[in-house]
C-alpha positions in Angstrom: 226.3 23.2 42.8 226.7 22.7 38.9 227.9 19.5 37.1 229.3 16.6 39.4 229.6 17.9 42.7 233.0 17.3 43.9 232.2 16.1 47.4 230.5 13.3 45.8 231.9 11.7 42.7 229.3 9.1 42.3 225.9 9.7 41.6 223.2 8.0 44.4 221.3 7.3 41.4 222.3 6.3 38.0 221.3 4.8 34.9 223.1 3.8 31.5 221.0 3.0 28.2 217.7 2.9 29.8 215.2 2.0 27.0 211.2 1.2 27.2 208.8 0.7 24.7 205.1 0.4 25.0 203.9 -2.0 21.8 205.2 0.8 19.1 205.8 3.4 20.7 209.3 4.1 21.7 209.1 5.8 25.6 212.6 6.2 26.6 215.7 5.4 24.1 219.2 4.3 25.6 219.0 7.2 28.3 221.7 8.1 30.8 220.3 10.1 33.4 222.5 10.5 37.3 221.8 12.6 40.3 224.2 13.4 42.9 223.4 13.7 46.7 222.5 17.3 48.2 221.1 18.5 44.1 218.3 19.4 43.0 218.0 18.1 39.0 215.4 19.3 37.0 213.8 17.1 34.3 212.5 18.7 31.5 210.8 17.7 28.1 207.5 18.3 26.2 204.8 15.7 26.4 206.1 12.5 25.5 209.6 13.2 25.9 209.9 10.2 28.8 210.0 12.3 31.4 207.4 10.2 33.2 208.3 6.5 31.9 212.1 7.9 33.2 210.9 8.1 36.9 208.4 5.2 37.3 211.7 3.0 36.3 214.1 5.0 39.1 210.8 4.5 41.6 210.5 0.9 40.6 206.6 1.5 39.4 208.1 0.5 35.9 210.3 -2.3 34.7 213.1 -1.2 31.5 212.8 -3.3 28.5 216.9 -2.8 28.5 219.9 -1.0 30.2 220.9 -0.7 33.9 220.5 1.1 37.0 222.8 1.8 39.6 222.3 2.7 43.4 225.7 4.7 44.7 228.1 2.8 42.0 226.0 -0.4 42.3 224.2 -2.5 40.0 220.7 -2.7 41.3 216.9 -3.9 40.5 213.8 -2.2 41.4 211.1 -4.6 40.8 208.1 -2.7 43.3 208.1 0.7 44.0 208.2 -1.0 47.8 211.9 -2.1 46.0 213.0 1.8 45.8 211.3 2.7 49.1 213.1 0.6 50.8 216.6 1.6 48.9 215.2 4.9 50.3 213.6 6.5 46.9 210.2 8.2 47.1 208.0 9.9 45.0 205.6 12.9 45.0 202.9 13.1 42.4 200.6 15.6 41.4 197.6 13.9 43.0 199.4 14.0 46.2 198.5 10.5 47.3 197.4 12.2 51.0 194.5 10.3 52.8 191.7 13.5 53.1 190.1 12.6 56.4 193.1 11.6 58.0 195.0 14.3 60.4 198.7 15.7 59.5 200.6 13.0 61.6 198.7 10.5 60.2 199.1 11.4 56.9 202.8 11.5 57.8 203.4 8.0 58.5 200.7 6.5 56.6 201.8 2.8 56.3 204.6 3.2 58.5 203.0 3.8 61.7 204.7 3.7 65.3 203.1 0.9 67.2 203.1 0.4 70.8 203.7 -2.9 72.5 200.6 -4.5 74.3 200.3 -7.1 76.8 202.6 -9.6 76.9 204.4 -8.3 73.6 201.0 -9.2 71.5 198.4 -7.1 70.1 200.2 -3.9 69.6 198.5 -0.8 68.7 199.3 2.7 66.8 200.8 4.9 69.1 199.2 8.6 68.1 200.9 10.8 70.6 204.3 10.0 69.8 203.3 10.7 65.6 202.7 13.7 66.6 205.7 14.7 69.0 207.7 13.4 65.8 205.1 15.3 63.2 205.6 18.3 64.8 209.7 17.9 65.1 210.3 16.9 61.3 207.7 19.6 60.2 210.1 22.1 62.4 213.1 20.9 60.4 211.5 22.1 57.3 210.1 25.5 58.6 206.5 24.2 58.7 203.6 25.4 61.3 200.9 24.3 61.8 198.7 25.0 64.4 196.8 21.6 64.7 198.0 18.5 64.1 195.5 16.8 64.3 193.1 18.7 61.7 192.4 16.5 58.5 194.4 17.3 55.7 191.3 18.4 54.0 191.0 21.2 55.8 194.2 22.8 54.5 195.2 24.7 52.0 196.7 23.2 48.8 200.3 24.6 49.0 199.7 23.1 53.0 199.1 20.0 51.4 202.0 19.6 49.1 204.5 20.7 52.3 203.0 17.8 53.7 203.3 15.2 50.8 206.9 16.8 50.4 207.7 16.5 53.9 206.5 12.9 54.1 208.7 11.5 50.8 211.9 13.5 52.5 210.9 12.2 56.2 211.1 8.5 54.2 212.7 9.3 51.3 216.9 9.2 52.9 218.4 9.2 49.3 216.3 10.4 46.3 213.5 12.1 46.2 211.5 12.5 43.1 209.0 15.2 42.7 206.0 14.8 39.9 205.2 18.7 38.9 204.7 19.5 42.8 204.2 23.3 42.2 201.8 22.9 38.8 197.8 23.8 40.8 199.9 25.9 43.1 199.7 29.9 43.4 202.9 32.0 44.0 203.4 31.8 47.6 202.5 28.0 48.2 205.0 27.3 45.1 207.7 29.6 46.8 206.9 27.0 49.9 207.2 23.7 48.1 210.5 25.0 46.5 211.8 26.5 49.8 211.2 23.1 51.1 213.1 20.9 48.1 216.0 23.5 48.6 216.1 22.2 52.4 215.8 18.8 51.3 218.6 18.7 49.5 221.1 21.1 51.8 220.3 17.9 54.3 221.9 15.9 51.3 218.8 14.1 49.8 219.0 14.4 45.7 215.8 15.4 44.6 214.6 15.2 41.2 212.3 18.0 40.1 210.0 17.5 37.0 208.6 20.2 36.1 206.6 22.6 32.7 207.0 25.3 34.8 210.7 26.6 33.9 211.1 29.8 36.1 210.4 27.1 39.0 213.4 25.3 37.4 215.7 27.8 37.3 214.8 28.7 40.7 215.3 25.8 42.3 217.8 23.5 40.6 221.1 22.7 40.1 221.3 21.6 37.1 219.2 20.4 34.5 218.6 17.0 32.0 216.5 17.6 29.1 214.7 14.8 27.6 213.0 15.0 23.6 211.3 12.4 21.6 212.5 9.4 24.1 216.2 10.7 24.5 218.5 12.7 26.6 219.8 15.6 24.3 221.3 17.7 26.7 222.6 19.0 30.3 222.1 23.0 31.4 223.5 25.0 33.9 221.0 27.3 34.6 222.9 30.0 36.0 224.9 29.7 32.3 221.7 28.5 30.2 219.1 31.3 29.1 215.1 30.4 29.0 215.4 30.4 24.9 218.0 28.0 25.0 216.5 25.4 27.3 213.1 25.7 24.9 214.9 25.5 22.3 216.7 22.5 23.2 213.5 20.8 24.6 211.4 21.7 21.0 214.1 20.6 18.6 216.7 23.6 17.6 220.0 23.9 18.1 221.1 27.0 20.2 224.2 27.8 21.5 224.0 26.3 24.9 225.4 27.8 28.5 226.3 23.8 29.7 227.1 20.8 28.3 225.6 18.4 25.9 226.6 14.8 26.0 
């Protein structure tokens, strides 16, 4: 998939002129950015290019001084990040936001538990068998084994642990899912999982925005990809087109010759 995809014409996620500013400092300046469902985008920039401020506003963790965003051709408002969630938007950041001493399942629904009716309809209570007949079928869906379920998350290894937080923000996440440098404390083989894994994610139609430093992982795994420098959008690659000089390039300030397009 390269461009707009032509099975879907509008993006799930959109914004037009998206500026914030923190006291002086300009953070993002009248950026467009759009992802279409079943893509993976990659977001690139150097430090300070917005790549951050960009997706707290699109997971409702930050409010724009100006501009709009649009959910599938819609005007819309995240206020919370409980706001996106709900619009079906989720994030994965680098700290993982995994409960340690809690088991897989667990750690799977974490604030979205299964309850159980008790007596009388009152005083229901988690229902830990049936996280776990639904732990291990979602888990399956991605590829995942595990051989206990019920093992604290602690006790995996780290690339297990990122399948999990990815796993969890696709299980929720129906629309968008944003990744935070997912692969960056990763060796090869638990990187190779995490991208296997947004790969599936998105072949099951979930857009999934991928920021990354890491640009082999890029051009592994996306689509296509937005480059953001000094607070603004200055330019769109194909990365089976676009060559690793011209996307650093782009991102550090010359002008190459570019394999995409550049609005």
């Amino acid at each position: 998939m390269n461009g707009k995809p032509a099975t879907s014409p509008i993006p799930v996620l959109q914004t037009t002129a998206i500026s914030k500013r923190y006291g002086s400092v300009v953070a993002l300046d009248s950026v467009d950015f759009e992802v279409y469902p079943g893509e993976v985008l990659g977001l690139i920039g150097d430090n300070g290019a917005g790549k951050s401020t960009l997706t707290k506003i699109l997971a409702g963790a930050v409010t724009a001084d100006s501009g709009s965003i649009f959910y599938k051709g819609r005007p819309c408002s995240f206020v919370t990040p409980r706001d996106a969630m709900r619009a079906g938007i989720e994030s994965v950041y680098q700290d993982l936001s995994l409960a340690p001493d809690l088991d897989v399942s667990a750690n799977l629904f974490l604030g979205r538990e299964p309850l159980r009716k008790g007596f009388w309809g009152m005083l229901d209570f988690y229902d830990p068998a049936d996280m776990r007949a639904r732990c291990a079928e979602h888990l399956g869906d991605f590829g995942l084994k595990l051989e206990k379920l019920d093992q604290p998350v602690d006790s995996l290894s780290g690339g297990q642990r990122q399948a999990i937080a990815v796993a969890r923000a696709v299980l929720w996440g129906r629309e968008v899912v944003i990744m935070d440098e997912p692969t960056a404390a990763l060796g090869i083989t638990q990187s190779a999982l995490v991208l296997a894994l947004m790969r599936r994610a998105a072949g099951s139609g979930t857009a999934v925005i991928f920021v990354s430093h890491n640009l082999p992982h890029i051009f592994e795994a996306c689509d296509r990809i937005v480059v953001l420098r000094q607070s603004k959008r200055v330019g769109t690659l194909d990365p089976k087109r676009a060559s690793m000089d011209e996307t650093v390039s782009l991102m550090t300030g010359a002008t190459p010759k570019l394999g995409g397009d550049q609005p």
